[in-house]
N, C-alpha and C positions, 0 to 999 in steps of 0.2 A: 291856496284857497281859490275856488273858481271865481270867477268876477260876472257876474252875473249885470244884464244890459236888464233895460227898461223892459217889464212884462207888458201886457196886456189881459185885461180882466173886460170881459164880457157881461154887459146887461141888459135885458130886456122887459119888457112889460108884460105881467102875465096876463095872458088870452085865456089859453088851456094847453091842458099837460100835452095835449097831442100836436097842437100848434108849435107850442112856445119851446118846449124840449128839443125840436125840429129846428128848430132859426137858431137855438142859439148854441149850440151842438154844432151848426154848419161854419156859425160867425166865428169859431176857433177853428176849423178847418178837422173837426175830428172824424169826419167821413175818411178821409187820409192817413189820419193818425193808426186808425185803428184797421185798413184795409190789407195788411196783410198778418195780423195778429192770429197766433193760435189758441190761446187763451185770453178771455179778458173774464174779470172778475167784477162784478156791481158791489159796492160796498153803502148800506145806508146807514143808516141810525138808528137800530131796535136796541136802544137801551133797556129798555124795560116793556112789556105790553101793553101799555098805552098809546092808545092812537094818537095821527098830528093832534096838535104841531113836538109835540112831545117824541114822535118817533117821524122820518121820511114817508110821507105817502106812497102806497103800492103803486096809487096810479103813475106817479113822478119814475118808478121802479121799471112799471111796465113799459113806459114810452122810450125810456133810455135803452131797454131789452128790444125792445121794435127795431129800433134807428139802428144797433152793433147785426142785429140780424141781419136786416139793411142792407147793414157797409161792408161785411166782413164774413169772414165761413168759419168764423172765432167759436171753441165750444165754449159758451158762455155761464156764468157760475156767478150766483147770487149767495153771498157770503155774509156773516155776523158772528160776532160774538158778543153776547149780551150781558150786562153789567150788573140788572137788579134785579132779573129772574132767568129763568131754563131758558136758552135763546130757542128751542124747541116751541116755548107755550107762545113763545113772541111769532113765531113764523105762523102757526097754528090761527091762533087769535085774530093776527093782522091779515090773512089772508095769504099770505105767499106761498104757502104748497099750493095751491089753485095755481102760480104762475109757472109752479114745474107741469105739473097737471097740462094746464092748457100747451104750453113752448116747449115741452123735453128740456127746458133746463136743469140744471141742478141746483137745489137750493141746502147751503151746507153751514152747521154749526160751527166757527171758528175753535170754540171752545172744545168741539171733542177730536179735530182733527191731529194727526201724525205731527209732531212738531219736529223741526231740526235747530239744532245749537249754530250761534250766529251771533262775530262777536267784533266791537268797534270799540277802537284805543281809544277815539276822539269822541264816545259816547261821554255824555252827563255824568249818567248814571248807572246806564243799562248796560254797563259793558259788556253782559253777555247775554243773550235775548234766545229764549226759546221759540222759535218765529215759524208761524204753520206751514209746513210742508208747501201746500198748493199754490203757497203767493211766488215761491220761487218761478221765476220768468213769466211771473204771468201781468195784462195789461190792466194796472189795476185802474179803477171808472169810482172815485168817491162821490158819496152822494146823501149828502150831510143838512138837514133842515138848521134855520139860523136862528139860535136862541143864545140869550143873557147864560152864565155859567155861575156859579157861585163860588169858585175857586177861580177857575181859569180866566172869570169876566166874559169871554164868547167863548163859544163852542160853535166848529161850524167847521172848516177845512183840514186843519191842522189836527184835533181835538178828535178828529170821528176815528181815530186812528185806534184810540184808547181798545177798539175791541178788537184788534190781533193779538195785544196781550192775555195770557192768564197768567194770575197769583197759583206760585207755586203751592198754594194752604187753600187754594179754593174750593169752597163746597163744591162746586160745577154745578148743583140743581138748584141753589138757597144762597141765601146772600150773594153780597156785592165782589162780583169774581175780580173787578178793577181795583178792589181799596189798596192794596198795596204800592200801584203808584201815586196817590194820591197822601200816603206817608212817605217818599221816598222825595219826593217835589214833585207838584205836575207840569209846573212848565219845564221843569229839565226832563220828563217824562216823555211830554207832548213834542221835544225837542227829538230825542231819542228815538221815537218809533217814525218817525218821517225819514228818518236820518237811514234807517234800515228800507225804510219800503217807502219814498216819497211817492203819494199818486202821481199817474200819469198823466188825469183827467179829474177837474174837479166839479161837479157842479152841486150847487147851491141852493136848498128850495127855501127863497126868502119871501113867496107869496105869501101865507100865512106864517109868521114867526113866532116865536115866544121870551116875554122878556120877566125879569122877576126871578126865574128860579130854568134848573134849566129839566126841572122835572112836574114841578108845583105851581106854575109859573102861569101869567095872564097870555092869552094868545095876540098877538098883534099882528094887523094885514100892514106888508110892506110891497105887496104889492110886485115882486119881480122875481125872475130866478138871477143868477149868476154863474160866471163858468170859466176855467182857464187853465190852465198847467203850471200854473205857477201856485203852490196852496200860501204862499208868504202873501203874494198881494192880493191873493183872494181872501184874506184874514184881514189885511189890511182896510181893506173896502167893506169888510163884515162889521167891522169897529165904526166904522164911519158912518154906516148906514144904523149901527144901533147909538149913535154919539157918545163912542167912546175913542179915549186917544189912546191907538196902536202904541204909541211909546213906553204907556204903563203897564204894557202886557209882556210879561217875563218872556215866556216861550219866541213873543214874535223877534225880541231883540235880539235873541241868542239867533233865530232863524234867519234875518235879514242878511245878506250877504253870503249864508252857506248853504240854504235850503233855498233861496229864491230874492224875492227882493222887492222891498218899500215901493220901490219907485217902480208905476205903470202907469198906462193909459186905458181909459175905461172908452170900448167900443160899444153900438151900440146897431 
């Protein structure tokens, strides 16, 4: 098992998207990370076509697209796959074909891409994962708003992971294309799909969150983003900051020492 040393979780005060994505992007050193990448992937949270805090802000989207333009000659790909409707109406509605429109990038439904078979002894569950085609080598950028879960308890790092999978039986246009891990466990789930495709980059839009539900749910200002390569203590510091104890969270136990690690320091 790898032994993983003390992370560092990045936080900052939110200014604005075009500020604050910029400082705290640089405070993990991801102008580097990502300066000779050929692929990097934006991954948000279009669970469903409701705007924040219920789904990751375009603007938090666009800024993060600015800064890899930036750093890097990466062809960049804004990716989803969406949970409780056509991730099609969710791109539509929130605005994100205007971000291919304006950048030439690509903006691409997880749910109807190419998948390839992909398979791990020491999975959960998922022991063999249908996993999209496009994520293979590419640098993936999560980017995940911080809300209460009503299974999981947070959703925020670990948790945005949920949309690379599809349910073998999914409608793909109607209902809940995720519910199948959500019968199968979801922290052995949430555990699973990091396990396959741990991001490379995480950040965190915890300026406006939402706590109560993690769809239905009251919005709360918290006032900062987050950010790190580690999604275990960036989860860790996601609990803490909505006052709950990481320890009663299934997913993160099973995560802590194999996907990353409890103990870090928070920069700032």
């Amino acid at each position: 098992m790898v032994k993983y040393e003390k992370a560092y979780v990045a936080e900052v005060e939110f200014e604005n998207y075009a500020e604050s994505v910029t400082k705290i992007l640089n405070l993990i050193g991801a102008n580097k990370l990502i300066a000779e990448e050929k692929k990097i992937i934006l991954k948000p949270n279009l669970t469903t076509n409701k705007g924040p805090p219920v789904t990751t802000p375009i603007e938090l989207v666009e800024e993060v697209l600015k800064y890899c333009r930036k750093n890097s000659k990466a062809e960049i790909i804004i990716a989803e796959g969406s949970g409780g409707c056509d991730t099609v109406k969710c791109f539509e509605e929130l605005g994100f074909y205007k971000l291919e429109e304006k950048y030439g990038c690509k903006v691409i439904d997880l749910n109807r891409e190419k998948r390839i078979v992909v398979t791990r002894s020491d999975a959960l569950k998922l022991k063999r994962f249908k996993m999209p085609e496009i994520l293979s080598g590419a640098f993936l950028i999560n980017l995940p708003i911080l809300k209460e879960h009503s299974s999981a308890r947070v959703t925020a790092a670990m948790k945005n992971l949920f949309g690379l999978y599809l349910s073998p039986l999914a409608y793909r246009l109607v209902g809940w294309s995720k519910a199948r891990l959500h019968r199968l466990g979801i922290h052995e789930c949430i555990f699973d799909l990091n396990l396959y495709k741990k991001p490379n980059i995480t950040l965190v839009d915890a300026y406006i969150g939402q706590i109560g539900d993690e769809i239905k749910g009251v919005p709360k200002k918290f006032g900062v983003l987050l950010a790190g390569t580690d999604p275990v203590a960036i989860d860790v510091r996601c609990a803490e900051i909505l006052g709950k104890n990481w320890k009663e969270m299934e997913y993160l136990i099973y995560a802590d020492g194999r996907l990353g690690t409890s103990e870090f320091e928070l920069i700032k």
